[in-house]
TIBA-760905 format. One record per atom (N, C-alpha, C): residue number from 1; residue in one letter; atom name; z, x, y. Coordinates in Angstrom, 2 decimals, m for minus. Example, Ala and Ser with C-alpha at 12.3 -4.5 7.8 and 13.67 -1.06 7.14 Angstrom:
+-----+------+------+---------+---------+---------+
| seq | type | atom |       z |       x |       y |
+-----+------+------+---------+---------+---------+
|   1 |    a |    N |    7.80 |   13.19 |   m5.69 |
|   1 |    a |   CA |    7.80 |   12.30 |   m4.50 |
|   1 |    a |    C |    7.80 |   13.20 |   m3.30 |
|   2 |    s |    N |    7.08 |   12.85 |   m2.25 |
|   2 |    s |   CA |    7.14 |   13.67 |   m1.06 |
|   2 |    s |    C |    7.87 |   12.90 |    0.03 |
+-----+------+------+---------+---------+---------+
REM end
This chain:
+-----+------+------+---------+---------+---------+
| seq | type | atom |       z |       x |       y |
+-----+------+------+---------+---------+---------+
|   1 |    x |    N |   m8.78 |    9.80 |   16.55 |
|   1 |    x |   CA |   m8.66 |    9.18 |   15.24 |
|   1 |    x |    C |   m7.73 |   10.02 |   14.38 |
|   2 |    x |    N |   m6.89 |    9.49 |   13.43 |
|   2 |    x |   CA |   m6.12 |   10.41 |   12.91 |
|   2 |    x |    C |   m6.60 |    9.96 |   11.09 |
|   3 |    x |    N |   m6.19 |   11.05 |   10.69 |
|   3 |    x |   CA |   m6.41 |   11.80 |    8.90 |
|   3 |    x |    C |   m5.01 |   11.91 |    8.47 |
|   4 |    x |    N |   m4.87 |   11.81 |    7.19 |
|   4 |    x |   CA |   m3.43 |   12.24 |    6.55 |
|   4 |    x |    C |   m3.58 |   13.68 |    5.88 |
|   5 |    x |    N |   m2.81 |   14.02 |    5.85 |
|   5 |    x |   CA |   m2.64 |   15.62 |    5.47 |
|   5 |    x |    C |   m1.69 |   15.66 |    3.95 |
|   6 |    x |    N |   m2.39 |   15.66 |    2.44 |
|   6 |    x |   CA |   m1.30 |   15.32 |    1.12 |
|   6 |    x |    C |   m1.10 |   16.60 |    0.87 |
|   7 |    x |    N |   m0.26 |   17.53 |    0.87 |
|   7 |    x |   CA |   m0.12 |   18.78 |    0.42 |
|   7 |    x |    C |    0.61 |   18.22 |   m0.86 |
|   8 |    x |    N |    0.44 |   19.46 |   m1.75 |
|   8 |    x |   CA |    1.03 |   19.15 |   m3.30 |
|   8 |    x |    C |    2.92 |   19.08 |   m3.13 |
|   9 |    x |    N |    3.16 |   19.77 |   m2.41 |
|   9 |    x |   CA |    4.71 |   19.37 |   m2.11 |
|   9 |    x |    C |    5.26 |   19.63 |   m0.68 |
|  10 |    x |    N |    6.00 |   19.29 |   m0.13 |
|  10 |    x |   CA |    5.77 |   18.59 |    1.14 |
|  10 |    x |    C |    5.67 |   17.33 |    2.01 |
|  11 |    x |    N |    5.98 |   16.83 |    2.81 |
|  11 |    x |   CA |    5.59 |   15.38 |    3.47 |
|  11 |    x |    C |    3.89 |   15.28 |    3.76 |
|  12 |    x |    N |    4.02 |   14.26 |    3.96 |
|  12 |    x |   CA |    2.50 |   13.93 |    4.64 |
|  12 |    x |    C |    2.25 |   14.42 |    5.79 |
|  13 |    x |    N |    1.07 |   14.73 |    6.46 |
|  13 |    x |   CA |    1.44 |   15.14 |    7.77 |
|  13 |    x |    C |    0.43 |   13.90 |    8.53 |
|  14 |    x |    N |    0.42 |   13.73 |    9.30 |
|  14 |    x |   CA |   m0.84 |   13.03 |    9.84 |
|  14 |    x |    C |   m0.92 |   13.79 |   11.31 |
|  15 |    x |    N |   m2.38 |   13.55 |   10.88 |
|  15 |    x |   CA |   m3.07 |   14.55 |   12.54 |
|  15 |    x |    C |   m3.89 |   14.32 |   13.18 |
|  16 |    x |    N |   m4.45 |   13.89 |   14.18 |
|  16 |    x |   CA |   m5.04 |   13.49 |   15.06 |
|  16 |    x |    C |   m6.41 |   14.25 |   15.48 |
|  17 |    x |    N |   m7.58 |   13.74 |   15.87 |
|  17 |    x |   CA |   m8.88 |   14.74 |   15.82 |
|  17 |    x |    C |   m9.57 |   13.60 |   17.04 |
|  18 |    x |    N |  m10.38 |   14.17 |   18.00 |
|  18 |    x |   CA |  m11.34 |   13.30 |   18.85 |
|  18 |    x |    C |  m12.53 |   13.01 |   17.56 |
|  19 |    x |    N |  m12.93 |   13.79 |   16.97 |
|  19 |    x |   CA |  m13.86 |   13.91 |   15.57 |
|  19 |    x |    C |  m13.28 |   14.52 |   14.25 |
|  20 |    x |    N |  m13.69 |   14.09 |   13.31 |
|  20 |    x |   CA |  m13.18 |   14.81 |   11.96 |
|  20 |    x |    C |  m14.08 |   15.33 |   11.68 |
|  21 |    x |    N |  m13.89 |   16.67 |   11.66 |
|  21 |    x |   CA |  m15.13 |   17.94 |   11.23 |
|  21 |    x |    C |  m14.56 |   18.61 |    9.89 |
|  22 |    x |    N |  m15.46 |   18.91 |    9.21 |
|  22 |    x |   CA |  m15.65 |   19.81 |    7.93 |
|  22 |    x |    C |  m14.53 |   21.11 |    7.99 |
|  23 |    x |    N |  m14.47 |   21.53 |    9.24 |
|  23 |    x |   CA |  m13.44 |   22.54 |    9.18 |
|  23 |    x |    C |  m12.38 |   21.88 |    9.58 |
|  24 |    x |    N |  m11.87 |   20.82 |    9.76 |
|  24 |    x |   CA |  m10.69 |   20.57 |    9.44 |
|  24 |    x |    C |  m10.43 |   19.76 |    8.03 |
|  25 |    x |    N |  m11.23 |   19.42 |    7.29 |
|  25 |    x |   CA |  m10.89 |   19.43 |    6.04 |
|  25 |    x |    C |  m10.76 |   20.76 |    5.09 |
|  26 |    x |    N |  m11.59 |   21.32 |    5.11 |
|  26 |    x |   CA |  m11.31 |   23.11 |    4.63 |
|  26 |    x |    C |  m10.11 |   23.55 |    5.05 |
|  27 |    x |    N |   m9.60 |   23.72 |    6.47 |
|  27 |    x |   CA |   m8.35 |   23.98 |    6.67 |
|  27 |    x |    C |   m7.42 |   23.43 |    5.61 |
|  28 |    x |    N |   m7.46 |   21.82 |    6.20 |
|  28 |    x |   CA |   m5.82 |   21.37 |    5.28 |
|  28 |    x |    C |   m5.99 |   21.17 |    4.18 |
|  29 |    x |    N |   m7.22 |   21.63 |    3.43 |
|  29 |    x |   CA |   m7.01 |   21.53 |    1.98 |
|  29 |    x |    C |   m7.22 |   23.04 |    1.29 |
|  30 |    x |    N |   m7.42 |   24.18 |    2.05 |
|  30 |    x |   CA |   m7.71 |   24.98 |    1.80 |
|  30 |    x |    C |   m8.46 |   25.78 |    0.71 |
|  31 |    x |    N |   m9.90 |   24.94 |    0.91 |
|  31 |    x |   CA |  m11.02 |   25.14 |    0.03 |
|  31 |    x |    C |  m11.82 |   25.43 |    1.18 |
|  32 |    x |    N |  m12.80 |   26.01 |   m0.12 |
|  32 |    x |   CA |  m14.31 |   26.50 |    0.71 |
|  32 |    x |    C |  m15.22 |   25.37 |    0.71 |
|  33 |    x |    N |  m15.19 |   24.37 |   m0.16 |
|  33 |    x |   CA |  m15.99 |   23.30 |   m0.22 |
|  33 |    x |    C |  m15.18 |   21.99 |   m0.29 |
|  34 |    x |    N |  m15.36 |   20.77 |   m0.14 |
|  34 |    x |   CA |  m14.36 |   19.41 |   m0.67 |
|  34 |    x |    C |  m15.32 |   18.79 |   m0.91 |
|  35 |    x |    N |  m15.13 |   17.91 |   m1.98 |
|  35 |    x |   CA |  m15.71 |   16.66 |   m2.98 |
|  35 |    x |    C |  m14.88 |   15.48 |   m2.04 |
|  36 |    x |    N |  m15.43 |   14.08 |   m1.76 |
|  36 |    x |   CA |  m15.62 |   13.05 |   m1.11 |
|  36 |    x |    C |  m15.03 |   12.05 |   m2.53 |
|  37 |    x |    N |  m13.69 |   11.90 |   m2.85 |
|  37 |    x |   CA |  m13.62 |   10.30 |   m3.52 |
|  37 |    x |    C |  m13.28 |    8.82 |   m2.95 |
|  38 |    x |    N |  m14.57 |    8.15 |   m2.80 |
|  38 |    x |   CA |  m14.66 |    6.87 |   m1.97 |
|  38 |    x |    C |  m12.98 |    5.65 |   m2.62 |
|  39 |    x |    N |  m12.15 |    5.38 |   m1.95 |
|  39 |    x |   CA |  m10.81 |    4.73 |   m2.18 |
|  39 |    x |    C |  m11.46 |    3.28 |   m1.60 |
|  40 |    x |    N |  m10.78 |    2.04 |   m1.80 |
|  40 |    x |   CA |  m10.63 |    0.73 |   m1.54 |
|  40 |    x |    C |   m9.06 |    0.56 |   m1.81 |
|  41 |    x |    N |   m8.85 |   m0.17 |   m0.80 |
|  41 |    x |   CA |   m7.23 |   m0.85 |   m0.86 |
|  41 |    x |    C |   m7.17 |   m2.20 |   m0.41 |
|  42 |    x |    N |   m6.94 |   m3.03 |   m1.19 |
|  42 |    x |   CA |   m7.35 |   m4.48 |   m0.25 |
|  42 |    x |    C |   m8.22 |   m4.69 |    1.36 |
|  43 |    x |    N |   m9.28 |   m4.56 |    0.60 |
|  43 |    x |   CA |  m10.42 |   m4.74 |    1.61 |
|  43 |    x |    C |  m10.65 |   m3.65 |    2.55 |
|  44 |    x |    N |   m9.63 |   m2.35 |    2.66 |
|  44 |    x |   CA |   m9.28 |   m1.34 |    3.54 |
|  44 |    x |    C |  m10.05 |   m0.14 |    2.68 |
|  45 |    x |    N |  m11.34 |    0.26 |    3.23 |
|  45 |    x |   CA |  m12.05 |    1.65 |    2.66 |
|  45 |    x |    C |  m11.69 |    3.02 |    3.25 |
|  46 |    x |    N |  m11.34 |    4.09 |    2.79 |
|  46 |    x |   CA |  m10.78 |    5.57 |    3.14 |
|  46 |    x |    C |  m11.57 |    6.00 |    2.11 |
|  47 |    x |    N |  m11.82 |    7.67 |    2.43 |
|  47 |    x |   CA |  m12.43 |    8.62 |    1.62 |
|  47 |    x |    C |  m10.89 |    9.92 |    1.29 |
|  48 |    x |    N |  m10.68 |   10.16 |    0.44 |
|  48 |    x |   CA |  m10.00 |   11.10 |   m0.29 |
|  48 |    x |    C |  m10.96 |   12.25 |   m0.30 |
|  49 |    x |    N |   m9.99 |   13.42 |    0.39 |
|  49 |    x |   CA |  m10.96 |   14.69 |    0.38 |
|  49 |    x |    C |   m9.97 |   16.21 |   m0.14 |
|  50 |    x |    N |  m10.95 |   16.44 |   m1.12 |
|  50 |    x |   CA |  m10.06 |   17.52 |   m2.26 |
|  50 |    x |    C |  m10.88 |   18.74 |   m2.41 |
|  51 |    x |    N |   m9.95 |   19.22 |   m3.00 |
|  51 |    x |   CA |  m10.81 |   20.86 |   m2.82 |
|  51 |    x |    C |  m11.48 |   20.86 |   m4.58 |
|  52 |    x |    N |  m13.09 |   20.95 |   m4.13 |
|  52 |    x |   CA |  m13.90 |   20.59 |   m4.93 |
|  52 |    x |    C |  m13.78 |   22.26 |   m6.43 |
|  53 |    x |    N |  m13.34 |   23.15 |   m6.16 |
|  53 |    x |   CA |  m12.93 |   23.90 |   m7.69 |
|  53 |    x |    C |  m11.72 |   24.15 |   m7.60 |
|  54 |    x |    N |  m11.00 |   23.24 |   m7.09 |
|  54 |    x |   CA |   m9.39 |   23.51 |   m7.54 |
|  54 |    x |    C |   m9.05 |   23.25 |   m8.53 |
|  55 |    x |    N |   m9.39 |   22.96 |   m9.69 |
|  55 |    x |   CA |   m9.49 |   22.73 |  m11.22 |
|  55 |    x |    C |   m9.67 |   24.20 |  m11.94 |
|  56 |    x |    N |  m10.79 |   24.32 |  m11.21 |
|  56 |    x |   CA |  m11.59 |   26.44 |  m11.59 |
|  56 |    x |    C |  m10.26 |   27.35 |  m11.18 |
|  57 |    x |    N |   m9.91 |   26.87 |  m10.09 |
|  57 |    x |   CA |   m8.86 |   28.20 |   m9.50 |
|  57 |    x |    C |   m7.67 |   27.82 |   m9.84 |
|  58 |    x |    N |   m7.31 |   27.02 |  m10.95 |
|  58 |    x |   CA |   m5.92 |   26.62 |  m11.26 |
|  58 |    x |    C |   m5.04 |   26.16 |  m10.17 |
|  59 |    x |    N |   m5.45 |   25.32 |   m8.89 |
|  59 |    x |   CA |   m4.69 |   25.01 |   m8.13 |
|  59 |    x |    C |   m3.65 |   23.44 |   m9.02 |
|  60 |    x |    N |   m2.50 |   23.64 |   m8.22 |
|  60 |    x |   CA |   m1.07 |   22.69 |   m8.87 |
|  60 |    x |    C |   m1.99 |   20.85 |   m8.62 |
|  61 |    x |    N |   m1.41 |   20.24 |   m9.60 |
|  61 |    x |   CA |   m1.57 |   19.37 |   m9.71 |
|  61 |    x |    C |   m1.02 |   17.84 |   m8.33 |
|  62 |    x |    N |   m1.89 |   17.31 |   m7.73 |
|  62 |    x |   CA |   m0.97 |   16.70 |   m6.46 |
|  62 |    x |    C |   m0.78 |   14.83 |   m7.19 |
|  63 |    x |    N |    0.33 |   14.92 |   m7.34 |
|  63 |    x |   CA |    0.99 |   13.78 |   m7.91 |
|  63 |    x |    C |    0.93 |   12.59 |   m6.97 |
|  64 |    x |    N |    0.50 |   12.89 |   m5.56 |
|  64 |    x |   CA |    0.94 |   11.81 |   m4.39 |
|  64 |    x |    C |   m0.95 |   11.18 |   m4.57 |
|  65 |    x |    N |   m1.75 |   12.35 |   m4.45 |
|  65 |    x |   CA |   m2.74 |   12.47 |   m4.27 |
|  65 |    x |    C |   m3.35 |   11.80 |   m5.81 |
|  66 |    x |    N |   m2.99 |   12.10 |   m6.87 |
|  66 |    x |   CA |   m3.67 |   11.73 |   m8.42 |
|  66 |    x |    C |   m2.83 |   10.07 |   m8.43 |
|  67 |    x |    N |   m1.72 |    9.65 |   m7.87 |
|  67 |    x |   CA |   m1.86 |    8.43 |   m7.88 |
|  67 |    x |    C |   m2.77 |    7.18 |   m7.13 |
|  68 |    x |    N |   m2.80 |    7.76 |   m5.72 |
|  68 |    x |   CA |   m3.92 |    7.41 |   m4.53 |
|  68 |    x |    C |   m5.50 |    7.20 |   m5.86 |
|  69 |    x |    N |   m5.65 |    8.20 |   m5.65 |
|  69 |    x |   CA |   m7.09 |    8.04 |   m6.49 |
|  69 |    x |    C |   m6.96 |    7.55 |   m7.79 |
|  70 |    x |    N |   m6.16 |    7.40 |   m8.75 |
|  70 |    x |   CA |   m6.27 |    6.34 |   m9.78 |
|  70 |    x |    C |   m6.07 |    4.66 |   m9.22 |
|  71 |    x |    N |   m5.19 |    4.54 |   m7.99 |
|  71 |    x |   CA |   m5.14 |    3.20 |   m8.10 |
|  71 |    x |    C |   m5.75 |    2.88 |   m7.06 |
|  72 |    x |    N |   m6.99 |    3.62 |   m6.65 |
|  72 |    x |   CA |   m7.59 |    2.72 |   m5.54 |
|  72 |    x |    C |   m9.54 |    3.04 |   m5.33 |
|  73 |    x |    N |   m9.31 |    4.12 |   m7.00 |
|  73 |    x |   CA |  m11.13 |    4.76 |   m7.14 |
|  73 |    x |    C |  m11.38 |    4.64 |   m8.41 |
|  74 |    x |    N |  m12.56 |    5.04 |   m8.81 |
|  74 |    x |   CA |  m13.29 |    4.98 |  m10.13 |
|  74 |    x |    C |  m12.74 |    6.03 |  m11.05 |
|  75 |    x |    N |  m11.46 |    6.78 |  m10.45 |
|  75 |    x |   CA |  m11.81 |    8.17 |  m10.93 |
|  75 |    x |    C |  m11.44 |    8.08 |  m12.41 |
|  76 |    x |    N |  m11.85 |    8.56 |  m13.37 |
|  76 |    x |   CA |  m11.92 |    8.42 |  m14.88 |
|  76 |    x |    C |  m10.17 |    8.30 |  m15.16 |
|  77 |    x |    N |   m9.60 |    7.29 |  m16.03 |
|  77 |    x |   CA |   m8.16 |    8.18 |  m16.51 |
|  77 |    x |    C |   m7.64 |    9.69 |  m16.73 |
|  78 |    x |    N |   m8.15 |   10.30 |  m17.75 |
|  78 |    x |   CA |   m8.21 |   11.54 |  m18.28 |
|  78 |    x |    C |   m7.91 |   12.62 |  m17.05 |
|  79 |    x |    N |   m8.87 |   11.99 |  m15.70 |
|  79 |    x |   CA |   m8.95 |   13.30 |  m14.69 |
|  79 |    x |    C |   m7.49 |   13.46 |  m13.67 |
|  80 |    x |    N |   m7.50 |   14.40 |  m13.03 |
|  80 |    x |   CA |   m6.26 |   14.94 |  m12.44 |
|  80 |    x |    C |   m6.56 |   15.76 |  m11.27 |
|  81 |    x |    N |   m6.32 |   14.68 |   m9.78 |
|  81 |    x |   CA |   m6.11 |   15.45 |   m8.97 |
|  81 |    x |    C |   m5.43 |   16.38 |   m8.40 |
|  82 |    x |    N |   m5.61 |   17.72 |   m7.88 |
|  82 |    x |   CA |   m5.53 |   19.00 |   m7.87 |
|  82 |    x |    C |   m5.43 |   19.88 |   m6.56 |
|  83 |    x |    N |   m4.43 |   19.99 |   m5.89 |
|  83 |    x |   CA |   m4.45 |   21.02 |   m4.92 |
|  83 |    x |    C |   m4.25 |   19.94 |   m3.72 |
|  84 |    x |    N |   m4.05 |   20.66 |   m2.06 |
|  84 |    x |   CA |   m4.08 |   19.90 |   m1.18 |
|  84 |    x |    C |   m4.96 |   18.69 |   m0.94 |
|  85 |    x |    N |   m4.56 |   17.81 |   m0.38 |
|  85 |    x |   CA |   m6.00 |   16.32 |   m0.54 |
|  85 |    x |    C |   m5.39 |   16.41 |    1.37 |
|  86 |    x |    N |   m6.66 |   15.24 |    1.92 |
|  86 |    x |   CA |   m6.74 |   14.60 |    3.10 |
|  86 |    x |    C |   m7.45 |   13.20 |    2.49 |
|  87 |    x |    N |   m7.05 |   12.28 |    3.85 |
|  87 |    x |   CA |   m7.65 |   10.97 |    3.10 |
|  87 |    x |    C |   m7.79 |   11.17 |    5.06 |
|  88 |    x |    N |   m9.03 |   10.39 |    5.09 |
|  88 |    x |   CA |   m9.75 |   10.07 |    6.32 |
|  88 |    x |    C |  m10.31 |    8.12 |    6.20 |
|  89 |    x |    N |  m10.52 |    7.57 |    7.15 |
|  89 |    x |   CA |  m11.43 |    6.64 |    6.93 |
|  89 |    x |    C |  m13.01 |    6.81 |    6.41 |
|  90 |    x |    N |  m13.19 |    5.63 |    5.65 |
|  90 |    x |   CA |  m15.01 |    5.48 |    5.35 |
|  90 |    x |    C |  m15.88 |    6.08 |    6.36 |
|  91 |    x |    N |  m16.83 |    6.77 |    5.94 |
|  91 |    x |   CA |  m18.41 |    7.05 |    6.89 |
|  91 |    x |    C |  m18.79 |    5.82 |    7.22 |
|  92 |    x |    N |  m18.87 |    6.27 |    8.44 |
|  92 |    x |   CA |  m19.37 |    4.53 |    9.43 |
|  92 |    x |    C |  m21.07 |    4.54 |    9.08 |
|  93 |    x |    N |  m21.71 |    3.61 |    9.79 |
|  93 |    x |   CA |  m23.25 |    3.23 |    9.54 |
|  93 |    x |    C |  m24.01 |    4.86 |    9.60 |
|  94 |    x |    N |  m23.67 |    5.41 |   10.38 |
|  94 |    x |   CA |  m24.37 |    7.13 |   10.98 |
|  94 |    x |    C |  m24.07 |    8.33 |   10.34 |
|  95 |    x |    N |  m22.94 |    7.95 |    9.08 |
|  95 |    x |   CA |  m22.45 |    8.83 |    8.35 |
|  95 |    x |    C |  m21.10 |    9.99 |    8.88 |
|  96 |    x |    N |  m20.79 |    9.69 |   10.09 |
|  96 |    x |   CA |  m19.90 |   10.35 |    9.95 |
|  96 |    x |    C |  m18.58 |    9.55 |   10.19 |
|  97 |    x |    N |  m17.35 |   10.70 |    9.32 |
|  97 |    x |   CA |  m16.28 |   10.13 |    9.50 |
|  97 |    x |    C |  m15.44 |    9.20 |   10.26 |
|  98 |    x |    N |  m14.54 |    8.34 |    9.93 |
|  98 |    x |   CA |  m13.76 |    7.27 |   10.48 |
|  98 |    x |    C |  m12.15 |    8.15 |   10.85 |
|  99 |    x |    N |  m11.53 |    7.18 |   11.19 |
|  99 |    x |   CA |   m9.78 |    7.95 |   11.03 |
|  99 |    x |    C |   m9.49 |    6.54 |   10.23 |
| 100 |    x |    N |   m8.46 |    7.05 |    9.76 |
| 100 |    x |   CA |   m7.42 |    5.57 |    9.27 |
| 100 |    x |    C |   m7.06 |    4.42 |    9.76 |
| 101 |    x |    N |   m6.76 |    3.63 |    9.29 |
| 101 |    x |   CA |   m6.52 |    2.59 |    9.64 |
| 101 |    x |    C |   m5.52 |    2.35 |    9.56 |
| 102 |    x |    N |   m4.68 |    1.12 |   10.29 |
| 102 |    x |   CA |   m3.26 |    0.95 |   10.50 |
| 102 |    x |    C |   m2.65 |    0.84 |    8.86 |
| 103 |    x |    N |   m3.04 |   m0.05 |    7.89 |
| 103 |    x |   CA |   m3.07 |   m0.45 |    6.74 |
| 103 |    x |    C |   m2.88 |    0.87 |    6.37 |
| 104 |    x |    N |   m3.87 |    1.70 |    6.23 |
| 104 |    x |   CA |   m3.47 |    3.00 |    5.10 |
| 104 |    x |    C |   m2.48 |    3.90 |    5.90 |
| 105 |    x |    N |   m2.55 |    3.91 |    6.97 |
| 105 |    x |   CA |   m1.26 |    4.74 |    7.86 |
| 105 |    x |    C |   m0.04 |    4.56 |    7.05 |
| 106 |    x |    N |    0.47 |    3.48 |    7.22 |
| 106 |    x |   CA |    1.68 |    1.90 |    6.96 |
| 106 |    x |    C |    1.74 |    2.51 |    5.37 |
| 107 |    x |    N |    0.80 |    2.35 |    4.49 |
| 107 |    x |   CA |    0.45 |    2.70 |    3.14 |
| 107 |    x |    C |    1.52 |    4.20 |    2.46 |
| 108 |    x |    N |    0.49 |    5.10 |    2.97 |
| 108 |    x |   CA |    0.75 |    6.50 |    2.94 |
| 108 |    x |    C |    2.62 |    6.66 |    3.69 |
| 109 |    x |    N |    2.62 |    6.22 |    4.33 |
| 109 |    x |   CA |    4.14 |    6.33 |    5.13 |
| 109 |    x |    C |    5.23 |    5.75 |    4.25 |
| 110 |    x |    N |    4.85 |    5.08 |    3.88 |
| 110 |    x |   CA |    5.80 |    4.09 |    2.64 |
| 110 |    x |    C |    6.09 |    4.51 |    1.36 |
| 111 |    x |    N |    4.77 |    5.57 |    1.29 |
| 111 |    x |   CA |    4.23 |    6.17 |   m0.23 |
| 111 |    x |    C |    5.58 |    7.63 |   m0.25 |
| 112 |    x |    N |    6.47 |    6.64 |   m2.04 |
| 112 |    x |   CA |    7.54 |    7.77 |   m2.21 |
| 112 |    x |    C |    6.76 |    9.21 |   m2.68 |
| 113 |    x |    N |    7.42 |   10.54 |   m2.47 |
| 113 |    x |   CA |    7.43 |   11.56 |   m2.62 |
| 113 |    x |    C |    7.34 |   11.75 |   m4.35 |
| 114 |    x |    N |    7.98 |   10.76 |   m5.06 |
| 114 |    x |   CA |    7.52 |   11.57 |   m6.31 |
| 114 |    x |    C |    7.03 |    9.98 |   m7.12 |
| 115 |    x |    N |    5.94 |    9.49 |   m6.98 |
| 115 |    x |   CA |    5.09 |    8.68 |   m7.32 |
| 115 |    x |    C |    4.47 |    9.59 |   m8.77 |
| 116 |    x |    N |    4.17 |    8.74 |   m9.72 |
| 116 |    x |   CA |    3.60 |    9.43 |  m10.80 |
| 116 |    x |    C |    2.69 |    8.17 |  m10.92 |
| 117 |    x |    N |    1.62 |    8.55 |  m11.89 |
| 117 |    x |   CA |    0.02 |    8.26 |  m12.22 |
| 117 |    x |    C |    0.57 |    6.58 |  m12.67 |
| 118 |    x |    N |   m0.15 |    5.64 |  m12.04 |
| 118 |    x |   CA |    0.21 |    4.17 |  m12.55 |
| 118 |    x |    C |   m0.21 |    3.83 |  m14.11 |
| 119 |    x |    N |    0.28 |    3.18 |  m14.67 |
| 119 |    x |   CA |    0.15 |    2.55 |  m15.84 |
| 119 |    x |    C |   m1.38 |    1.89 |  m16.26 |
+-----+------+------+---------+---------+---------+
REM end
């Protein structure tokens, strides 16, 4: 199953896993912990995964990543995603992770490099 990899500057990477484990989100986002923001894209569910005090540790602001989550989550206006992100597929019925789907693959691949926060 494969994950996208949003570093704050940089391409996307996408990477491939038999399972998506916790330490490979810590890796590519390089936190000790990550916060889970549930995404929808026409009918297509992914989880956005961020490094949960990158706000505390002054990590850079990810522009690819703070547009993703305004136009496809609850996340408040005001807020600002922060530091490396991964986007994985939805937790299936058993709770653990999905990979992407062709749709958000296609999505993210298309998605320009300097995207700013939608209107």
């Amino acid at each position: 199953m494969h994950y996208a990899v949003i570093p704050v500057s940089g391409d996307i990477e996408f990477k491939e896993a038999d399972r998506i484990e916790l330490d490979h989100l810590y890796e590519a986002t390089k936190a000790e912990t990550v916060q889970a923001v549930e995404l929808s894209r026409e009918g297509q569910e992914a989880t956005l995964w961020l490094d949960e005090e990158g706000k505390v540790n002054a990590r850079q602001v990810n522009h690819r990543a703070d547009y993703i989550a305004h136009m496809f989550s609850g996340v408040a206006p005001d807020d600002v995603i922060v530091g490396d992100a991964v986007i994985t597929g939805p937790a299936d019925e058993d709770g653990e992770t999905t990979g992407l789907t062709e749709a958000w693959r296609r999505f993210l691949t298309e998605l320009p490099a300097d995207v700013s926060q939608p209107a």
